[in-house]
VOPAGU-2260 file (C-alpha; in pm, 1 decimal, decimal comma):
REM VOPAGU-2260
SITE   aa  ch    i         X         Y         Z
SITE  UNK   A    0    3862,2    1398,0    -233,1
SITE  UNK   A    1    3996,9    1672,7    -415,7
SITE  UNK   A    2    4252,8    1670,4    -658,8
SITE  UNK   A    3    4518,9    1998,1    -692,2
SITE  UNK   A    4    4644,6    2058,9   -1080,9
SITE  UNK   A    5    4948,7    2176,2   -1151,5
SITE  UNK   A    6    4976,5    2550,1   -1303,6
SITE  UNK   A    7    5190,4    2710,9   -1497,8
SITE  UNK   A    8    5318,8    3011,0   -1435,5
SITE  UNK   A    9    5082,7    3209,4   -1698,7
SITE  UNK   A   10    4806,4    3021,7   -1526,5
SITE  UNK   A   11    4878,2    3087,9   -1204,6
SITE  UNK   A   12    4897,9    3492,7   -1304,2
SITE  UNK   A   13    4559,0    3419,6   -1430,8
SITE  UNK   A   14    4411,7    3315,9   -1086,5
SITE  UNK   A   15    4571,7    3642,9    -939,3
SITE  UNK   A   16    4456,0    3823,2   -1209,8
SITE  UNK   A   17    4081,7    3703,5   -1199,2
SITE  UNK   A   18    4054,7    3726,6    -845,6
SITE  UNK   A   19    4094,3    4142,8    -906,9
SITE  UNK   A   20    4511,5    4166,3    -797,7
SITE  UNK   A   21    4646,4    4429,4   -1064,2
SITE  UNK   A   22    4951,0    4271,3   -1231,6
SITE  UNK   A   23    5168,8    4524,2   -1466,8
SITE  UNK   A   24    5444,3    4372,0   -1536,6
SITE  UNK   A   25    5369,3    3955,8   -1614,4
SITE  UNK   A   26    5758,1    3854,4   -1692,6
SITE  UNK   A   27    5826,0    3991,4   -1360,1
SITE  UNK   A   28    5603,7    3864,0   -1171,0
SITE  UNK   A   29    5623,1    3535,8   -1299,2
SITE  UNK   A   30    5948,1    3526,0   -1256,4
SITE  UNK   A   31    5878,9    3613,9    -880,5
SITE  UNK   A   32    5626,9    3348,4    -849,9
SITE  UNK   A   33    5941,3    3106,1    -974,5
SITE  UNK   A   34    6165,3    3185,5    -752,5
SITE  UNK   A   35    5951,0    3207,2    -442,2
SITE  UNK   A   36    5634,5    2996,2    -467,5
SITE  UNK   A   37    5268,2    3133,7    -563,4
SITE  UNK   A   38    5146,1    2907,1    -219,7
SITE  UNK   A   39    5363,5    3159,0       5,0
SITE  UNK   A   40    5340,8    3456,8    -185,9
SITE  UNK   A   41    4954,2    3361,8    -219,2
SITE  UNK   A   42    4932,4    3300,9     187,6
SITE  UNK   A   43    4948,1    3711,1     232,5
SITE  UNK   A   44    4625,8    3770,2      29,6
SITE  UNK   A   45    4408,9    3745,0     344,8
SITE  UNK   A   46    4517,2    4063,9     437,6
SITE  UNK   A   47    4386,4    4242,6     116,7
SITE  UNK   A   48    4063,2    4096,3      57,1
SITE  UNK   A   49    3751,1    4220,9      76,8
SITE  UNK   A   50    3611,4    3991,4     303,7
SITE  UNK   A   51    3657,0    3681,3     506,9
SITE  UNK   A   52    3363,5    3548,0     246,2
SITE  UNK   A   53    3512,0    3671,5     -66,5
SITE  UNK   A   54    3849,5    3590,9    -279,5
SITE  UNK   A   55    3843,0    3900,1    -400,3
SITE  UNK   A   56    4085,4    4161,3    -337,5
SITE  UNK   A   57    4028,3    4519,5    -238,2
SITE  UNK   A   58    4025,1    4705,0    -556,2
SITE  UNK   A   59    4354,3    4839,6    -705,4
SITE  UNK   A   60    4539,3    4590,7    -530,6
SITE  UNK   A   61    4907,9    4528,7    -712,8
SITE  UNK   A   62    5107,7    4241,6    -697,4
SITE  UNK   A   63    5324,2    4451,5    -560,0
SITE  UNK   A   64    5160,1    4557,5    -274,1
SITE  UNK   A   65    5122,2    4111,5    -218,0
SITE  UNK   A   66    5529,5    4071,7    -252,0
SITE  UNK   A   67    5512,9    4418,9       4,2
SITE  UNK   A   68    5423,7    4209,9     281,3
SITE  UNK   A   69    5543,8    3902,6     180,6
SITE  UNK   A   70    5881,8    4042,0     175,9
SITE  UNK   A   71    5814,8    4218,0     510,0
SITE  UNK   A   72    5739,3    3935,5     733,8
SITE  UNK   A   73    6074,1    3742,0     569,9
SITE  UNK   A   74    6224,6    4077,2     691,2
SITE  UNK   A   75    6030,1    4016,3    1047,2
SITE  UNK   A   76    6127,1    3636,0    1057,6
SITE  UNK   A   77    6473,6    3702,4    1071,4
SITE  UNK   A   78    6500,5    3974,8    1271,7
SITE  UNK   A   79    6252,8    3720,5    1526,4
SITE  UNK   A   80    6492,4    3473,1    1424,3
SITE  UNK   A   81    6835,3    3605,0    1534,9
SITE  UNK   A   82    6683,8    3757,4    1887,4
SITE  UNK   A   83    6563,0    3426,1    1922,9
SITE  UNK   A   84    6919,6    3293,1    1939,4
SITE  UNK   A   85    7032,9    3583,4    2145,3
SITE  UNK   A   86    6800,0    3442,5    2423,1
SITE  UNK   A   87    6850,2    3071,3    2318,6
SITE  UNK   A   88    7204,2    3080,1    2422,4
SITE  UNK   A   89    7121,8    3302,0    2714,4
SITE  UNK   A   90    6882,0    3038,7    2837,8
SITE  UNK   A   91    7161,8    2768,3    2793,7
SITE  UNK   A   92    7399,6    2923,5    2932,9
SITE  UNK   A   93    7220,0    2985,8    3248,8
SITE  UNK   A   94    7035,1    2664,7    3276,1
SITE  UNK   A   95    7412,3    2499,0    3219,7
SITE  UNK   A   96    7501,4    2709,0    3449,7
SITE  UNK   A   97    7265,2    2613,6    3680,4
SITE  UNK   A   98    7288,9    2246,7    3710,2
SITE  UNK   A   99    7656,9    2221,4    3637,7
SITE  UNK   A  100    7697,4    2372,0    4004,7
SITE  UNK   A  101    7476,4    2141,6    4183,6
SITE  UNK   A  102    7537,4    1840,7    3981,2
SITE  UNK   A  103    7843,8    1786,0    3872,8
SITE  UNK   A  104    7989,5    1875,2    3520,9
SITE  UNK   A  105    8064,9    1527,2    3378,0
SITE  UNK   A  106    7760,6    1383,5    3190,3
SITE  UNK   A  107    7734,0    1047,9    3410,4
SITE  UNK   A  108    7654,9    1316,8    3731,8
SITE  UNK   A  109    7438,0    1550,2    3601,2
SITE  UNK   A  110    7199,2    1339,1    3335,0
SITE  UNK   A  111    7118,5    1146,7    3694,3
SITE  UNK   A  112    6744,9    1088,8    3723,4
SITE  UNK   A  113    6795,2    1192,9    4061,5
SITE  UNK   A  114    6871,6    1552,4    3949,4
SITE  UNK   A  115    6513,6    1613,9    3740,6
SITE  UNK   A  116    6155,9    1584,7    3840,8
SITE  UNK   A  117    6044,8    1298,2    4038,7
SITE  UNK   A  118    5635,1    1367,8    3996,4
SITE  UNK   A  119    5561,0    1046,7    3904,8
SITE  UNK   A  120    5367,6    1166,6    3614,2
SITE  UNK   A  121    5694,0    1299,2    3460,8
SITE  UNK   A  122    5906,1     991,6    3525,8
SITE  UNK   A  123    5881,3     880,4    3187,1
SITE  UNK   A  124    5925,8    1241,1    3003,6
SITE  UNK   A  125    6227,9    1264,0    3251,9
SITE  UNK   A  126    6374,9     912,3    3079,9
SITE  UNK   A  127    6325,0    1043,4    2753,1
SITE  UNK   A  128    6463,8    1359,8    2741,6
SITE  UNK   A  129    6766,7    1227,5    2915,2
SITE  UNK   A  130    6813,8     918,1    2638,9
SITE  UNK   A  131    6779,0    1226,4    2376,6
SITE  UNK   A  132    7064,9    1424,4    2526,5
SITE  UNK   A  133    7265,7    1114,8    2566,8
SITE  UNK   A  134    7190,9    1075,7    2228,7
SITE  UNK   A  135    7318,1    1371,0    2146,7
SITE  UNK   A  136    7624,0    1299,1    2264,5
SITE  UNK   A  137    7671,1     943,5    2129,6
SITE  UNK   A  138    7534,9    1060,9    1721,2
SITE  UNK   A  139    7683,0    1436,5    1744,9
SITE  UNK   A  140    7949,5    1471,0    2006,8
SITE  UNK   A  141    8265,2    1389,4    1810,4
SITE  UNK   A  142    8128,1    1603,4    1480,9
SITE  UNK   A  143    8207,2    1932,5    1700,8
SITE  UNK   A  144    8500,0    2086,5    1728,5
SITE  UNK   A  145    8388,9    2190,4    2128,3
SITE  UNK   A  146    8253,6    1841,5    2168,6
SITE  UNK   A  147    8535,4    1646,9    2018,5
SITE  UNK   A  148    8797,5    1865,9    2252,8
SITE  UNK   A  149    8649,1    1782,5    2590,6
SITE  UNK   A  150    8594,5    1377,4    2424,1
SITE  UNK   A  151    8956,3    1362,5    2334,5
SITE  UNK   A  152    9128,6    1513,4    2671,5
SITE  UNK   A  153    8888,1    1471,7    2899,7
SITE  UNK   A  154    8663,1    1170,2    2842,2
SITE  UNK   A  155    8318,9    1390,4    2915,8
SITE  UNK   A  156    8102,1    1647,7    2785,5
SITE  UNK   A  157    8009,0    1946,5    3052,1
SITE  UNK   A  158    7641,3    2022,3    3047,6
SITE  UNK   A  159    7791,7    2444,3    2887,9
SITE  UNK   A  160    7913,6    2239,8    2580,7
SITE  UNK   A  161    7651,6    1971,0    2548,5
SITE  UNK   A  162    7361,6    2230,0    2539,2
SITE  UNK   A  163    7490,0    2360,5    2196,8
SITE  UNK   A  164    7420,6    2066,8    2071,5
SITE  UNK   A  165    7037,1    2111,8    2215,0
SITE  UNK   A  166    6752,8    2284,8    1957,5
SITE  UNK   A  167    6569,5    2557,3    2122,7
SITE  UNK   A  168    6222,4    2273,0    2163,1
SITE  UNK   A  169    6478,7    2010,2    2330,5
SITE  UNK   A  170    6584,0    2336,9    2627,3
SITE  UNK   A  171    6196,3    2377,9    2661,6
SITE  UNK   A  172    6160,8    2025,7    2720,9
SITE  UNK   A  173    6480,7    2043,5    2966,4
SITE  UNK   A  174    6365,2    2316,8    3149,6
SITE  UNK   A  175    6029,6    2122,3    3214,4
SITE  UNK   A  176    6179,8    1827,5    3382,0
SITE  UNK   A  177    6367,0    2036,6    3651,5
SITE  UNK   A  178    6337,0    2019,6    3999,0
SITE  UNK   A  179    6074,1    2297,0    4168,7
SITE  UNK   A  180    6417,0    2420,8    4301,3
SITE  UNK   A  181    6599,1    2464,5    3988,0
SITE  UNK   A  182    6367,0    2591,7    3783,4
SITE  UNK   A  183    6307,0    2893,2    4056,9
SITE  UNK   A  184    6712,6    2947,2    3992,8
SITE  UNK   A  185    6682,0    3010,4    3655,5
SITE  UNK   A  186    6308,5    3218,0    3659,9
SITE  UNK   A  187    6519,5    3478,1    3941,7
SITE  UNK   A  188    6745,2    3566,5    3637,3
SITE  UNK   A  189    6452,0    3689,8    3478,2
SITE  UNK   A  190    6247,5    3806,2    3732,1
SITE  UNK   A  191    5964,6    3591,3    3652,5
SITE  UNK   A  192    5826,8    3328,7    3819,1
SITE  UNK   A  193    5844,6    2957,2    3741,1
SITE  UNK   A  194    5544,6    2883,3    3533,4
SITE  UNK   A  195    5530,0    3192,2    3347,7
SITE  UNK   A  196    5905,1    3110,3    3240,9
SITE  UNK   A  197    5785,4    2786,5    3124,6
SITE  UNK   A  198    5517,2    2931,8    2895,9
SITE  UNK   A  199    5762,0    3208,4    2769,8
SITE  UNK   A  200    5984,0    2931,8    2662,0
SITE  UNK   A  201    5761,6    2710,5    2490,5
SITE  UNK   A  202    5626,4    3022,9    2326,1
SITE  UNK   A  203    5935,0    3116,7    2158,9
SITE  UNK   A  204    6015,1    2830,4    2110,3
SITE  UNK   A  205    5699,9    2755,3    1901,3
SITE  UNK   A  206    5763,3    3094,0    1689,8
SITE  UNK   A  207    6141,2    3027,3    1636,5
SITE  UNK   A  208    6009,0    2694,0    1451,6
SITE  UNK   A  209    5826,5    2875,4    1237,6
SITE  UNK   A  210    6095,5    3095,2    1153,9
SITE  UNK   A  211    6317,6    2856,9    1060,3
SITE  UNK   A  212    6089,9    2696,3     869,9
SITE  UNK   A  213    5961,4    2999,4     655,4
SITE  UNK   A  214    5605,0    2980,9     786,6
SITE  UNK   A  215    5445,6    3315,8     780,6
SITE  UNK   A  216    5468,8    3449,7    1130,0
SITE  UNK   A  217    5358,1    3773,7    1141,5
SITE  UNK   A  218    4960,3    3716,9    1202,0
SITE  UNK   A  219    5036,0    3383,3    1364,0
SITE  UNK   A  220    4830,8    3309,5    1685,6
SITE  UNK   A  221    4923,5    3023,2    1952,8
SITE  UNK   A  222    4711,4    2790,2    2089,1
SITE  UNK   A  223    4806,3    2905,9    2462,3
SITE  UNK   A  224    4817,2    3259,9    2582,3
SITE  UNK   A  225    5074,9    3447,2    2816,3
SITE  UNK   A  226    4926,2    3630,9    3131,3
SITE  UNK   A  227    4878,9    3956,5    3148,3
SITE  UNK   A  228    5186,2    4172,3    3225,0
SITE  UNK   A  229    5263,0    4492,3    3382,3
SITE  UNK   A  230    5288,9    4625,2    3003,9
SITE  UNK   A  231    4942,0    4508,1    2882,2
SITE  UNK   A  232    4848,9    4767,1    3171,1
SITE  UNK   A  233    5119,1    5051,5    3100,0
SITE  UNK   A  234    5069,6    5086,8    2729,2
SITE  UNK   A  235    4696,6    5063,0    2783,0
SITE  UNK   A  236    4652,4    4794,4    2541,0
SITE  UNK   A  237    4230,9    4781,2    2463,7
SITE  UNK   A  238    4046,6    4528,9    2579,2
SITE  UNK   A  239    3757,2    4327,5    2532,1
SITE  UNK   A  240    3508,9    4190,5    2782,0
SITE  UNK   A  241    3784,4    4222,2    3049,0
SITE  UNK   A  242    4046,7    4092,3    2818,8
SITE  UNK   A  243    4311,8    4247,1    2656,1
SITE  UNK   A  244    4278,6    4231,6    2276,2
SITE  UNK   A  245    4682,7    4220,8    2180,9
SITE  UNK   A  246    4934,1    4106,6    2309,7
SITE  UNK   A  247    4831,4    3760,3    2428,2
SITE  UNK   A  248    4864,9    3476,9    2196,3
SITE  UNK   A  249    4976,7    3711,7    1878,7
SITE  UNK   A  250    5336,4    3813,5    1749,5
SITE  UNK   A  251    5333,2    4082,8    2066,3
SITE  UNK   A  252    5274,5    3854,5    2272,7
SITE  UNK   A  253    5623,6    3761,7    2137,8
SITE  UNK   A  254    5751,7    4101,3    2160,4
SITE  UNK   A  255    5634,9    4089,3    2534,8
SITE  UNK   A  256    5868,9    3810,0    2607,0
SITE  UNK   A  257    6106,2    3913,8    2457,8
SITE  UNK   A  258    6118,0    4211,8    2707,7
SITE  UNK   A  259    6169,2    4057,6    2980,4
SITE  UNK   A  260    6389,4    3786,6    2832,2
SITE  UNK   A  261    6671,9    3997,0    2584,9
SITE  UNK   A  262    6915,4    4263,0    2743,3
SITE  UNK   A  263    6789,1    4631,5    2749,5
SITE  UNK   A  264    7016,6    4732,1    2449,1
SITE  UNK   A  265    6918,2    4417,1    2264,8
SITE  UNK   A  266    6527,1    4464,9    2292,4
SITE  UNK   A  267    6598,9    4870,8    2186,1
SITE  UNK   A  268    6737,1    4747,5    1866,0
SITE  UNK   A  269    6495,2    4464,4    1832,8
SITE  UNK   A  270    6198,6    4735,1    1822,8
SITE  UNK   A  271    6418,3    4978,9    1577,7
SITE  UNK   A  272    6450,6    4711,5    1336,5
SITE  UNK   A  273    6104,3    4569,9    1334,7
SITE  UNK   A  274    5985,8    4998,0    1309,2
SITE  UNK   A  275    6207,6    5014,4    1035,3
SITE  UNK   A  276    6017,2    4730,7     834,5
SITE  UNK   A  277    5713,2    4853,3     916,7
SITE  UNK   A  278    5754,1    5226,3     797,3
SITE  UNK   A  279    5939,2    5071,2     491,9
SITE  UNK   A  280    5589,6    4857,0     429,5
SITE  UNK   A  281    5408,1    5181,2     508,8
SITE  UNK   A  282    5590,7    5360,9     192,9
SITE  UNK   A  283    5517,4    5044,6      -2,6
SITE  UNK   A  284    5126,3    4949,1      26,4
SITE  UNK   A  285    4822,3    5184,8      -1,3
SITE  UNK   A  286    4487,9    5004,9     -91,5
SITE  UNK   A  287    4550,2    4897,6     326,4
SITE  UNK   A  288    4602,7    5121,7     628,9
SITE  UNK   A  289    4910,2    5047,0     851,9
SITE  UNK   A  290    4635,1    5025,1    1141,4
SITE  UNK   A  291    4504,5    4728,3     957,2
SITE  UNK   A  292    4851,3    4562,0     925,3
SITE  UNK   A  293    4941,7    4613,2    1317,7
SITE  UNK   A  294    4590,3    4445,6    1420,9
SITE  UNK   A  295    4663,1    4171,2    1201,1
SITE  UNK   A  296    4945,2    4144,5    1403,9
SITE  UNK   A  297    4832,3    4193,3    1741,4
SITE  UNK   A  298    5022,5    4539,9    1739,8
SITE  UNK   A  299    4848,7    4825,1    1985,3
SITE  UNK   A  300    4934,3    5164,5    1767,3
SITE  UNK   A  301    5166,2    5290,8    2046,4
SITE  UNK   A  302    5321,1    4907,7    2043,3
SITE  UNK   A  303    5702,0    5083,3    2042,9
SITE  UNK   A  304    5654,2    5273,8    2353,9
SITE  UNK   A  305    5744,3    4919,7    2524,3
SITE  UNK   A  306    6151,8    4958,4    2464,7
SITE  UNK   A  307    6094,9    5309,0    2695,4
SITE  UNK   A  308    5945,9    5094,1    2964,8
């Protein structure tokens, strides 16, 4: 097995510098390198290589093209990042929302078995979701202000206060236990219909990990893909042997979603910002096309015409 050295900082410049990246100012960039990690900064040089074979990078390449779109997809991440939470709490409140009316708001009504799934295949995901939010309430409930309140003078948590406590992956798994019934509720908010809800919330959900994690996201691709929409057909995204080439299991795909999931005025100022970055990472890096950048991301070219839609 292989064994990684450690590099210094003049060593590591080195490796940058060998593999054809044009450095002109070493203090700085080494600094850089410091403060944010050659691995991540290193993790955008795909993107200016000269081939998938090759470490090489495209000639004239500058480190500070590399930090460019390293800085960008931060940039991305967080504007991914606090849309995410727009429709996290959406999706709580409605799914609170939801059960609280048919079940009861005191936690000993509506975490019932009764009240989820009773496929026999999901009996056991059904018992574990519910010992997690009970959980929940046991380790975390008297640690929140909201929690604490309704422990104190009440005696119970309601289902709108304990979802706060909930991460975005513990909702998806929620959502998956419902009844057929329940879940058809909540997909009529959106307009969608049960499954492809399902999907759309794993999704996210597997992208706002990454952002809160610092993984690069911006040429990320899922494992599972989202059907086609009536926007893979309106913007005329290209396709491929009868499939469309963006837009599936790619950062649009994301953007899709996020359509039909944030509020008109939300999704308009989503696509602003992320235009923003990218005409501010235009300005900034010239050895690479911006076409090249938006295919790497699973951008079509006319990809902002979707917030007119």
């Amino acid at each position: 097995m292989k064994v990684k050295e450690f590099k210094t900082l003049d060593e590591q410049v080195e490796i940058l510098k060998k593999k054809g990246l044009v450095i002109n100012d070493i203090d700085k960039v080494k600094g850089l390198l410091l403060r944010e990690n050659y691995f991540f900064i290193s993790g955008y040089r795909h993107l200016f290589l000269k081939s998938k074979k090759t470490n090489e990078f495209v000639s004239g390449t500058t480190f500070e093209e590399l930090y460019a779109v390293f800085q960008f997809d931060r940039n991305f991440r967080n504007i991914l990042f606090k849309n995410f939470l727009i429709v996290e709490n959406n999706l709580k409140s409605i799914i609170s929302y939801t059960l609280s009316r048919k079940y009861g708001i005191r936690e000993k009504d509506y975490l019932k078995a009764s009240n989820f799934s009773q496929d026999i295949k999901k009996l056991r995901q059904v018992s574990d979701v519910l010992n997690k939010m009970r959980r929940q309430i046991k380790l975390n409930g008297r640690q929140h202000s909201a929690t604490l309140h309704y422990l104190s003078n009440y005696g119970y948590v309601p289902l709108w206060i304990l979802v706060k406590l909930l991460s975005f992956g513990m909702i998806n798994e929620l959502y998956s236990i419902l009844k057929p019934e329940d879940k058809l509720t909540i997909a009529e908010y959106y307009n969608l219909d049960v499954e492809t809800l399902g999907i759309y919330i794993a999704l996210l959900s597997n992208y706002r990990n990454l952002c809160a994690h610092e993984d690069i996201v911006y040429d990320h691709r899922t494992q599972k893909e989202i059907s086609d929409t009536k926007y893979h057909r309106m913007l005329d995204i290209p396709m491929t042997n009868d499939e469309y080439i963006y837009g599936k299991n790619d950062i649009y795909a994301v953007v899709i979603v996020l359509k039909f999931m944030l509020g008109d005025n939300d999704f308009r100022d989503f696509v602003n910002e992320v235009s923003y970055e990218l005409n501010l990472l235009d300005g900034r890096v010239e050895v690479i096309p911006q076409e090249k950048i938006l295919d790497k991301m699973g951008f079509p070219d006319n990809w902002e015409e979707i917030a007119e839609l």
